[in-house]
C-alpha positions as CSV (number, residue, x, y, z in Angstrom):
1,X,-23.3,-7.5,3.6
2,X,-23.0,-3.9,3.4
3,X,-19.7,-2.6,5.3
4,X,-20.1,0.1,7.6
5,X,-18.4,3.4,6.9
6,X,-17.6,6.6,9.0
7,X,-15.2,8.0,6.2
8,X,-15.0,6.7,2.3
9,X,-12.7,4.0,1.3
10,X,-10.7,4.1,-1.6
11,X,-10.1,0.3,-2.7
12,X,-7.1,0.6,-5.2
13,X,-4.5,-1.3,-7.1
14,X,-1.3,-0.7,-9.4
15,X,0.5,-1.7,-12.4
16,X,4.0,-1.3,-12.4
17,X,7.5,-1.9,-14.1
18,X,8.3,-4.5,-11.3
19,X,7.7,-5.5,-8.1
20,X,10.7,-3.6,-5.9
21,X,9.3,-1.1,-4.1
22,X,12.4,1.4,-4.1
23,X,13.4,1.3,-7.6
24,X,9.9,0.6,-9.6
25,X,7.5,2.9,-10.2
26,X,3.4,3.2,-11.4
27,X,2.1,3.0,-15.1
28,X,-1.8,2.3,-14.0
29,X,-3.2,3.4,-10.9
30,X,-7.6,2.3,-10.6
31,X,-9.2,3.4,-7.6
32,X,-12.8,2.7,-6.4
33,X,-13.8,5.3,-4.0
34,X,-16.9,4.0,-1.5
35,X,-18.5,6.1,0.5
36,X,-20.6,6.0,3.8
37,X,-24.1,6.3,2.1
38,X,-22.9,3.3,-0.5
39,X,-22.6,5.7,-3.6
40,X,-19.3,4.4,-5.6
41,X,-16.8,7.0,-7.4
42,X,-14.2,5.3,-10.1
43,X,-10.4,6.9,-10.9
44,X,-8.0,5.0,-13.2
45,X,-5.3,6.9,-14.4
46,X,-1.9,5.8,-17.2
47,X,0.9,6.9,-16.3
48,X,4.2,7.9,-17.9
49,X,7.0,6.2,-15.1
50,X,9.9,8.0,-16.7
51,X,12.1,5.0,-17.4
52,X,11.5,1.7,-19.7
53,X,8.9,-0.9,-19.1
54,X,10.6,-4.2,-18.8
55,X,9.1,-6.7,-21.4
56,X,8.4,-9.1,-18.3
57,X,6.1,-6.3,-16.8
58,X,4.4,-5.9,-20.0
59,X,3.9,-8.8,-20.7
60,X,1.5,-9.0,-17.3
61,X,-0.3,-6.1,-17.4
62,X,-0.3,-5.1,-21.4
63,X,1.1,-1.4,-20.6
64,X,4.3,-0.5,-23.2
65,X,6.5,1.9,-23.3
66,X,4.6,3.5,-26.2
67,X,1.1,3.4,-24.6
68,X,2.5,5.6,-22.0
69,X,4.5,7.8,-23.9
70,X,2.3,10.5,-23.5
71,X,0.9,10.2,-20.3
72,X,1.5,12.2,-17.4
73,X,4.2,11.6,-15.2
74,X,3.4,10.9,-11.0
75,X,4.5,14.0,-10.2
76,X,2.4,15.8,-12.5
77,X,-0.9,13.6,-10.9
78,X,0.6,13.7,-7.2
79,X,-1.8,16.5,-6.3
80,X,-5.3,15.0,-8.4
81,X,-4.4,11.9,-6.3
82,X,-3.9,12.8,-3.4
83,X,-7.0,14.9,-3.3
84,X,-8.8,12.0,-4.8
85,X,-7.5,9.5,-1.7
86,X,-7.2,12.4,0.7
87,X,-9.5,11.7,4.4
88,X,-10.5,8.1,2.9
89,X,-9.2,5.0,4.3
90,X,-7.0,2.4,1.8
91,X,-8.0,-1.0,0.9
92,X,-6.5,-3.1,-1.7
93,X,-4.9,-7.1,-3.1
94,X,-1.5,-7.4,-1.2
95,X,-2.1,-3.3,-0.6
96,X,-0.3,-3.5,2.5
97,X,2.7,-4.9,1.2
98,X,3.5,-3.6,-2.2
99,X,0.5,-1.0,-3.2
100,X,1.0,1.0,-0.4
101,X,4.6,1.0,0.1
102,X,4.9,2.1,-3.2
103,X,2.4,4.6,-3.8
104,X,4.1,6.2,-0.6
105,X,7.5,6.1,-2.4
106,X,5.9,7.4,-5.7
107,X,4.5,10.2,-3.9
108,X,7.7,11.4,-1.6
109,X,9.9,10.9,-4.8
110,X,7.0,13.6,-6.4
111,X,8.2,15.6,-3.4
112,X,4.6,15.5,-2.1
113,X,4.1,14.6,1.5
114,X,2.3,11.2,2.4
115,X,1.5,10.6,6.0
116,X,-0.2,7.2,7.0
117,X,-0.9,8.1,10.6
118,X,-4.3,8.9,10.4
119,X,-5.4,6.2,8.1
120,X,-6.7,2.5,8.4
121,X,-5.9,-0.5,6.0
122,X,-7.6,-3.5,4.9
123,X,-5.7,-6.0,3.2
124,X,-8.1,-8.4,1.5
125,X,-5.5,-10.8,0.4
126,X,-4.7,-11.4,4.1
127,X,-8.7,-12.2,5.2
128,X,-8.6,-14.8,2.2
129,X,-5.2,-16.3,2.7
130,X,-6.0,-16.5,6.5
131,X,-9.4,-18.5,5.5
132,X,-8.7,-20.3,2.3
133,X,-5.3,-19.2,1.0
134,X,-5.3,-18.9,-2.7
135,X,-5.0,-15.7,-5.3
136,X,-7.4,-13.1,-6.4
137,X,-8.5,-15.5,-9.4
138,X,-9.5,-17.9,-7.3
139,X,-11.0,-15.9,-4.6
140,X,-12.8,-14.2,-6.7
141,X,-13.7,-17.4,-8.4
142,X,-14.3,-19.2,-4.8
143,X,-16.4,-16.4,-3.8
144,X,-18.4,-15.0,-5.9
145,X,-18.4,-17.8,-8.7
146,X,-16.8,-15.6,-11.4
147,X,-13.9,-15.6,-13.5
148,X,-11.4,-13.0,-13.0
149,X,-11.5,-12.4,-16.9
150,X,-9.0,-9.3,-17.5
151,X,-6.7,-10.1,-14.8
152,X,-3.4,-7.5,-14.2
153,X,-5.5,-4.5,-15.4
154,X,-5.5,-2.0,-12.7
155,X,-9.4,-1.3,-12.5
156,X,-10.4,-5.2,-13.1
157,X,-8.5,-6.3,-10.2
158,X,-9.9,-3.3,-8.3
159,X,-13.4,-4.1,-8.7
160,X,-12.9,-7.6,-8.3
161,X,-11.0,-7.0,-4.9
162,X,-14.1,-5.0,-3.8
163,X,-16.6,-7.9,-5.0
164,X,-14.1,-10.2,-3.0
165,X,-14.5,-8.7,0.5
166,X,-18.4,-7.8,-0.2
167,X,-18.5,-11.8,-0.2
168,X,-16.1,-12.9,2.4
169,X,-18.6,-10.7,4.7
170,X,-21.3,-12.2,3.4
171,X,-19.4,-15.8,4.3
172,X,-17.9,-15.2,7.5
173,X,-20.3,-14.2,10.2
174,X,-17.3,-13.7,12.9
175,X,-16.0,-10.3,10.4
176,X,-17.7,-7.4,11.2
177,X,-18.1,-5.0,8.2
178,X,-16.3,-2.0,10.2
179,X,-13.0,-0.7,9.1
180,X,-11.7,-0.7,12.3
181,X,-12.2,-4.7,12.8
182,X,-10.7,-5.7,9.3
183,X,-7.7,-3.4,9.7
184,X,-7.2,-5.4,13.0
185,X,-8.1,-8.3,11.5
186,X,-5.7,-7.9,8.5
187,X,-3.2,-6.2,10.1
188,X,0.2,-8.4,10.2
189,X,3.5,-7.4,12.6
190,X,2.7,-3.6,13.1
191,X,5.4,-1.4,11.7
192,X,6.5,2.1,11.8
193,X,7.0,2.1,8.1
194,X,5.5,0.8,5.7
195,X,8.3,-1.8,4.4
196,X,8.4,-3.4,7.7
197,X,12.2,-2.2,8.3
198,X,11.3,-0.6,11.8
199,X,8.8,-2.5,13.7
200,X,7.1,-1.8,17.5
201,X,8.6,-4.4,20.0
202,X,6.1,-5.4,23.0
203,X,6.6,-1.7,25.0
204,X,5.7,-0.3,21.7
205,X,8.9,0.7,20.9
206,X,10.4,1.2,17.5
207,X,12.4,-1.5,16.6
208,X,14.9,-2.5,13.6
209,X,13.6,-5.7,12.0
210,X,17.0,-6.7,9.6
211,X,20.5,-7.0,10.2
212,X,23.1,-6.4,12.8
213,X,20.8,-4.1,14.7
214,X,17.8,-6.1,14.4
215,X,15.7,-6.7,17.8
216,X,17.0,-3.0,19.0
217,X,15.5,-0.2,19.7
218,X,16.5,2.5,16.9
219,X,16.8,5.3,19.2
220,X,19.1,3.0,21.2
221,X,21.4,2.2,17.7
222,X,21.2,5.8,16.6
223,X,22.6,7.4,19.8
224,X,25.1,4.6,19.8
225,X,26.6,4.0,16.4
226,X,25.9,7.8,15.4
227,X,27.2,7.0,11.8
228,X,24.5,4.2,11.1
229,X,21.8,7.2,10.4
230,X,23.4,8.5,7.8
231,X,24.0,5.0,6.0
232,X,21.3,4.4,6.6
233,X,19.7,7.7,4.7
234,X,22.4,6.8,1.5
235,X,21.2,3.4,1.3
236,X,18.9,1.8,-0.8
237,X,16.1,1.9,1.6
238,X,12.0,3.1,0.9
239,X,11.7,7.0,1.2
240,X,9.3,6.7,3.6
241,X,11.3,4.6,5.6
242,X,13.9,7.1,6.0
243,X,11.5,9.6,6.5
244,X,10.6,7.2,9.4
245,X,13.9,7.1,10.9
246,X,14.0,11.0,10.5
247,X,11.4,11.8,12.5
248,X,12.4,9.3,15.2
249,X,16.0,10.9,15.5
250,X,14.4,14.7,15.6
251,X,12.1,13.3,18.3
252,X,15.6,12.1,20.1
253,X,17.2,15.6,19.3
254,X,14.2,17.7,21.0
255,X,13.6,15.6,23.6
256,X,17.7,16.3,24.3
């Protein structure tokens, strides 16, 4: 089954030197474009993170310090990215907690502004692990009866993601091939980041979701505890998290 498009989506996944979102950054970035009349464009870029590749990391996804040596840095691609992604919709393997996150932080450290307001996810790992609950090898091996035979290389596990949802259509008659359905349908706690630090409570108010504070409302901590905000900005929390919590406390201050 064919899914039905109103605006491209850009399946993607990354390689990186670890798995922290803050601190790690991208070597490989693959992205399979789709758009609404079914025609398929392909991007994989190396690239150069700017600090070593841990041998655990290599070891994974085969990328070395001296494969990227040469490579571009983030910064320098920001732009071809972002123009690549830009209008489309994001879909990827775990994309909405790790791919995502950190392509956001990659791109505000590249002081180059990444809003996901506008744009829908679809999590694939979540439709499988809510229907069968296993990992992209065996999904893809489940699903479409093939082995996942160059696992942790960006445009591999890309394509097989793709492959992986085309089939879990195919199987499950009660998902509808609309964005709109499997970003509902994949969506976990909604959050006003993309960490899950500050998270909507039922009146759809933003919420923090760790520590002292957690369960209140952060315009109620930040007009409270005025010295929380900027810990909380010196901390080692996402970028886009703080640019979040920024935008909340300048809605506070204009509405004063």
């Amino acid at each position: 089954m064919n899914l039905k498009l109103t605006r491209p989506i850009c399946f993607f996944d990354l390689e990186t030197t670890g798995v922290n979102i803050t601190n790690d950054r991208i070597v490989e970035m693959a992205v399979l474009k789709i758009l609404p009349d079914g025609s398929q464009e392909e991007k994989l870029w190396l690239i150069n993170p700017e600090m070593k590749i841990p041998a655990e990391a290599a070891a994974v996804h085969g990328i070395t310090d001296e494969k990227v040596a040469d490579a571009p840095t983030f910064k320098q691609l920001a732009s071809e990215i972002s123009n690549f992604i830009i209008h489309c919709d994001l879909a990827g393997y775990n994309s909405d907690r790790f791919d995502i996150p950190l392509l956001a932080e990659e791109m505000l450290r590249a002081e180059f502004d990444f809003d996901m307001k506008n744009l829908k996810t679809v999590d694939v790992q979540t439709i499988f692990h809510k229907m069968e609950q296993r990992t992209l090898t065996a999904a893809l091996k489940f699903y479409c009866q093939k082995d996942l035979t160059d696992a942790h290389s960006a445009m591999a596990d890309t394509r097989a993601t793709f492959d992986v949802l085309k089939a879990q259509l195919k199987r499950y008659e009660e998902l509808e091939p609309s964005v709109d359905f499997l970003n509902t349908f994949t969506s976990r706690r909604k959050s006003a980041d993309l960490a899950g630090f500050i998270v909507y409570n039922k009146e759809g108010k933003e919420c923090f979701s760790f520590g002292k504070h957690k369960g209140k409302t952060v315009d109620e901590v930040l007009e409270k505890e005025q010295g929380y905000f900027g810990w909380l900005m010196n901390a080692d929390f996402p970028r886009y998290t703080k640019k979040v919590l920024t935008q909340i406390r300048l809605r506070k201050f204009n509405q004063g």
